[in-house]
N, C-alpha and C positions, 0 to 999 in steps of 0.2 A: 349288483352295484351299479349306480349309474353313472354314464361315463361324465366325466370333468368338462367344464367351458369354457373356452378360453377367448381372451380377446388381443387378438395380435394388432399391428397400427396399421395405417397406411389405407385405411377403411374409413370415408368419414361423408357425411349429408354434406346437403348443403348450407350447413351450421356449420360446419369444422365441427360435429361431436362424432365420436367413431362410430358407426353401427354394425361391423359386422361381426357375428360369433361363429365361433368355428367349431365342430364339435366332433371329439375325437374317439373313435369309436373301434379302436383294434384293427385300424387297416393290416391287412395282412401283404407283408411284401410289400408294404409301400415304400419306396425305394426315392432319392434323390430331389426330398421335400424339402422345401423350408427350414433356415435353420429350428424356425422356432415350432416347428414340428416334428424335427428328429429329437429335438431334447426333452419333451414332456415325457417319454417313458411310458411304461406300465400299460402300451396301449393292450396286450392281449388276456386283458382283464375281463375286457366288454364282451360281451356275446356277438355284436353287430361285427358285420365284414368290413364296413366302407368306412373311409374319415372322408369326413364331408366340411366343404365350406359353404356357409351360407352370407351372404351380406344383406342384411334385414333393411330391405326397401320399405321404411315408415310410408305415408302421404308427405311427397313433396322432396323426399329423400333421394339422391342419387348414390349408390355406393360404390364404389370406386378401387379395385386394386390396382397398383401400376407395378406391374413387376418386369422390369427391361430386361427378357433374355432371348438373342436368338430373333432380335428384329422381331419379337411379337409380345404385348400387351401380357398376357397372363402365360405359363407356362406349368404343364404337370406333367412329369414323367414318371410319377407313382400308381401305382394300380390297388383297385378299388377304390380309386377318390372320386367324390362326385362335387361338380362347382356347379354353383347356383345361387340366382335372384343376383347377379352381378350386371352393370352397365359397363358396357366397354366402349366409351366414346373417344372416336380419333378425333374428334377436334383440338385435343387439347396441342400444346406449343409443340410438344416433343413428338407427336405421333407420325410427322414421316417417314422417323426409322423403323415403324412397324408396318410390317407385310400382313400381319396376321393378327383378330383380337383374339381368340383361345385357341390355343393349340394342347394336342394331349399327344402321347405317344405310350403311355403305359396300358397295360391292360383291365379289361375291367370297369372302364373308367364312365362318368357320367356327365354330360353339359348340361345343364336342364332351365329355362324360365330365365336365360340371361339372354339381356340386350344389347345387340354390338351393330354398331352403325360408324359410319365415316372410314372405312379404315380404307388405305392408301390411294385416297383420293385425291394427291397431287399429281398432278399431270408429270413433271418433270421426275418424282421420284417414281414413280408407274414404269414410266418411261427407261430409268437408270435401271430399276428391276427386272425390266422385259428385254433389255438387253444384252444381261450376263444370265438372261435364263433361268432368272427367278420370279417368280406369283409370290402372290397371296390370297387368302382367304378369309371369310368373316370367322368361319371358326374351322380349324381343321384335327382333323382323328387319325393321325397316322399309325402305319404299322411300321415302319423303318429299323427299328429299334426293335421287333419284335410284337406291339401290341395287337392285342385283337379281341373285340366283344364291347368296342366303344357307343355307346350308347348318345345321339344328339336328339334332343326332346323339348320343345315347348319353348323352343329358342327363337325372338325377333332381331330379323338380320337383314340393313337396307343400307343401301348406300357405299358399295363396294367398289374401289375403283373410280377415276375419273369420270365425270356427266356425262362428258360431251364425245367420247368414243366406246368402239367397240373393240375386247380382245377377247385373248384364249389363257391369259394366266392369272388370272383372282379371281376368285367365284365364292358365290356365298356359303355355301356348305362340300366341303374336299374331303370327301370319305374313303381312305386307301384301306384302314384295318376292316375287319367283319365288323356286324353288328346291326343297328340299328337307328333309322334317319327318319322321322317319326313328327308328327303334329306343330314345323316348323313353318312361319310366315318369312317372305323371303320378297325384298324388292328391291329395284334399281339398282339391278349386277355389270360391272361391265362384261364379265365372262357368262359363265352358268348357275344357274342357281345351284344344283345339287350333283354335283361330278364327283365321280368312282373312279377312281385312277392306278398306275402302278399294279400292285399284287392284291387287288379288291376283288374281295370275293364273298359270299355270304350274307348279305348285306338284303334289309327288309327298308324299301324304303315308303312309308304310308300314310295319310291322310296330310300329305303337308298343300300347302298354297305357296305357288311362285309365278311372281308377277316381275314382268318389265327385266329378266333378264337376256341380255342384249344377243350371245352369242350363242344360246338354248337353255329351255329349262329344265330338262335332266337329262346327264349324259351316264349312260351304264357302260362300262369298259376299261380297261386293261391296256400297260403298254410301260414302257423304259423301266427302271430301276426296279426290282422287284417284283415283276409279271414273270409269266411261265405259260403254259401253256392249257395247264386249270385253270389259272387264275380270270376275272371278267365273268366270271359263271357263280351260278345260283343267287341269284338276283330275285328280288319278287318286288315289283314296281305296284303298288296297288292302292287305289282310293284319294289319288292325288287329282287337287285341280295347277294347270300350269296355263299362265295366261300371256299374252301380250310379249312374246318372245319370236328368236328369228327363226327357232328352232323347239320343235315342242318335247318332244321322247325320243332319245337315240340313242342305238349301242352301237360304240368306236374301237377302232383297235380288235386288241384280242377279244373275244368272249364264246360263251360256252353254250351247249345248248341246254341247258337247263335255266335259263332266264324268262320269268314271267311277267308282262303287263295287263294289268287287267281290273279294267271297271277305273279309268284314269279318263279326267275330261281335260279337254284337251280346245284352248278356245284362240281367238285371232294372233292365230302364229301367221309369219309372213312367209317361210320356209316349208319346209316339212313337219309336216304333225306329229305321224310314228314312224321312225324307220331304223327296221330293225336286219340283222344279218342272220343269227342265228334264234332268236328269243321268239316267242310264241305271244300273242295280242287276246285278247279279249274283251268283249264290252266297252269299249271305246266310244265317250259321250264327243259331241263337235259341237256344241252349242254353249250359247252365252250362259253363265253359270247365275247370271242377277246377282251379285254383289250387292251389296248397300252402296258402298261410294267409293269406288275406286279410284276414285282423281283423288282421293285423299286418305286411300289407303286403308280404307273400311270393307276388309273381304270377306265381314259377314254375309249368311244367306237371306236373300230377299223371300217371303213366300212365294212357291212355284218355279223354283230352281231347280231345273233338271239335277243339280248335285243331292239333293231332297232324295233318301231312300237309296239311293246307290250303290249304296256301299256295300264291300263284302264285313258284314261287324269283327269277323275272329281277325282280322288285319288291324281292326280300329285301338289305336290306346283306349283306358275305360274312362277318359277324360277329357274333356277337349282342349282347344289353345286359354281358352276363360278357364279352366279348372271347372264346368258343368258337364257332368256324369253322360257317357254317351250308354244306350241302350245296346247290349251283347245281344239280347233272343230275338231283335230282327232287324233287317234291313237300316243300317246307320246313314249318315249324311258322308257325302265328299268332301275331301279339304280338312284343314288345322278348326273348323269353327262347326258347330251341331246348331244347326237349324232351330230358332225357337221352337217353344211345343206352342200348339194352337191352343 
C-alpha cells in the first residue's frame, strides 16, 4: 500500500502557494508530533521506518516552517523523523526569540539538505542568552531527553551569532547525541563550527567544510549535564576541510582514548591546528585547499587541491554536498564537495 500525502499549512514559496508535503510512512515511536501528525492514524500500515517532511524547494521557492517552540524555529522530539529541503532563515521580524534553527531530541532522527542561516545574530539578544548561560545553534541533535543515532547531513549553515564578536555559546552544528555529522558546509560562526558537547559520544564526523568559525572549527569533547566518564570517546574525525578559524581540531574536557583524526586538512588557523589530549592524528594536510571562491563562499575544489585524492572513501557519504555520486573503490576528495572529473 502506499503511504498517503499530506499537506499541512504554514509551508508556502515566495507566492504564498504552500509547497511542502509530508509524507507519512509508519514512524515507529514517533512520539510528541504535531497535531496534525498524531491524528492521521494508520501509520503502521507502511513498511517504511521514517515520517519524513519534506518542503519542496521549486526554482525560486523559499519553504518555510515557523514552528515557535523552546526558543527554536523548527522542533522534533519524535524518532525516526527525518526534516529536509527546509530554509530556516532568522531574518524574519520574530526570529530573536530563537536560539536555535533545528533542534531534534528524539531518536533516530534525520536533518538533511536544509538551509539555516541568521539565527541569533542580535548582538543584544546574544548577549541576554550568554548571560543566564544559554547558546544556540544553527542546528542541534541532542540526547537530553534520551536520543541517540541523529543523523546531520547535507546541511548549509552560516551566519551564526553576531558578525562583529567572538564566543563560546552558538555554534553551527551542536551534536551531544551519537551519530552522524557528515557533508555539512558551515560559515561565519561566532562559536564553532561543529562541537560535541555534554554526554557525546559515538559520533562520525566526515567530509564536512568549515570556514570562518571564529572560536574553532571542530571541537570533540564532553563535560556538564550528561558526561560521565565514557563519554567524549570514540569519535572518528575524518576527511574534513576546516579553514580560516582561531582554532582548527581540538578535543576539550572529558574524552576518551578511542578518538580518531585522520586525513583532515586543516588551513590558515590563527591558533592551534590539532590539539589533542587523548585521541590519535593522522595524515594531517596544512596547505591551502584551492577553493573556487572563498570570499564568496564557493568551497568548491580548484584543480590541484591537495584535498584531491585524500580521502579515506569508506568514511565518504556515496554523495556529495551537489547530490554528485562520490567514487567508494578509490581514493575520494576532502570536504562536503568532489572534485570535478577531468
Amino acid at each position: 500500500m502506499q503511504a498517503p500525502v499530506f499537506k499541512p499549512p504554514h509551508c508556502h514559496n515566495s507566492r504564498g502557494v504552500a509547497t511542502r508535503e509530508t509524507w507519512c510512512h509508519g514512524a515507529r515511536r514517533a512520539r510528541n508530533l504535531p497535531r496534525w501528525f498524531r491524528d492521521r492514524g494508520q501509520r503502521d500500515q507502511f513498511s517504511s521506518h521514517h515520517l519524513r517532511l519534506r518542503c519542496g524547494l521549486g526554482r525560486g521557492d523559499r519553504g518555510r516552517i515557523g514552528v515557535e517552540r523552546q526558543r527554536c524555529w523548527l522542533v522534533n522530539q519524535g524518532d525516526y523523523v527525518d526534516i529536509r529541503g527546509f530554509e530556516i532563515d532568522g531574518t524574519n521580524a520574530r526570529a530573536p526569540v530563537w536560539r536555535m534553527g533545528l533542534y531534534g531530541s528524539g531518536s533516530h532522527g534525520t536533518f538533511q539538505g536544509n538551509k539555516v542561516h541568521d539565527v541569533l545574530t542580535d548582538t543584544e539578544t546574544y548577549a541576554a542568552a550568554a548571560a543566564s548561560g544559554n547558546g544556540g545553534a544553527g542546528i542541534e541533535m541532542d540526547r537530553y531527553y534520551g536520543g541517540m543515532d541523529g543523523t546531520v547531513i547535507g546541511n548549509l549553515v552560516f551566519n551564526v551569532g553576531p558578525s562583529n564578536i567572538t564566543g563560546n555559546l552558538a555554534h553551527g552544528i551542536y551534536q551531544t547525541q551519537s551519530g552522524i555529522v557528515t557533508n555539512n558546509v558551515i560559515y561565519n560562526v561566532i562559536g564553532v563550527g561543529i562541537h560535541l558537547w555534554h554526554g557525546a559520544q559515538n559520533i562520525v564526523i566526515a567530509n564536512n567544510t568549515v570556514d570562518g568559525a571564529r572560536s574553532g572549527c571542530i571541537v570533540v569533547g564532553s563535560g556538564d549535564s550528561g558526561s560521565s566518564e565514557t563519554s567524549g570517546d570514540r569519535v572518528t574525525v575524518v576527511n574534513n576541510i576546516v579553514t580560516n578559524c582561531h582554532g582548527g581540531i581540538e578535543e576539550f574536557g572529558i574524552t576518551g582514548r578511542h578518538n580518531t583524526f585522520t586525513n583532515n586538512l586543516v588551513y590558515r588557523i590563527t591558533g592551534w591546528t590539532i590539539r589533542l589530549q587523548r585521541g590519535q592524528e593522522f595524515g594531517t594536510i596544512k596547505l591551502d585547499p584551492k577553493f573556487v571562491n572563498p570570499e564568496v563562499h564557493d568551497y568548491h575544489l580548484q584543480a590541484g587541491s591537495p584535498a584531491i585524492g585524500a580521502a579515506i572513501a569508506k568514511y565518504a557519504p556515496t554523495s556529495d554536498f551537489d547530490g554528485r555520486l562520490r567514487t567508494l573503490l578509490a581514493p575520494g576528495d576532502l570536504g562536503a564537495y568532489k572534485a570535478p572529473t577531468p
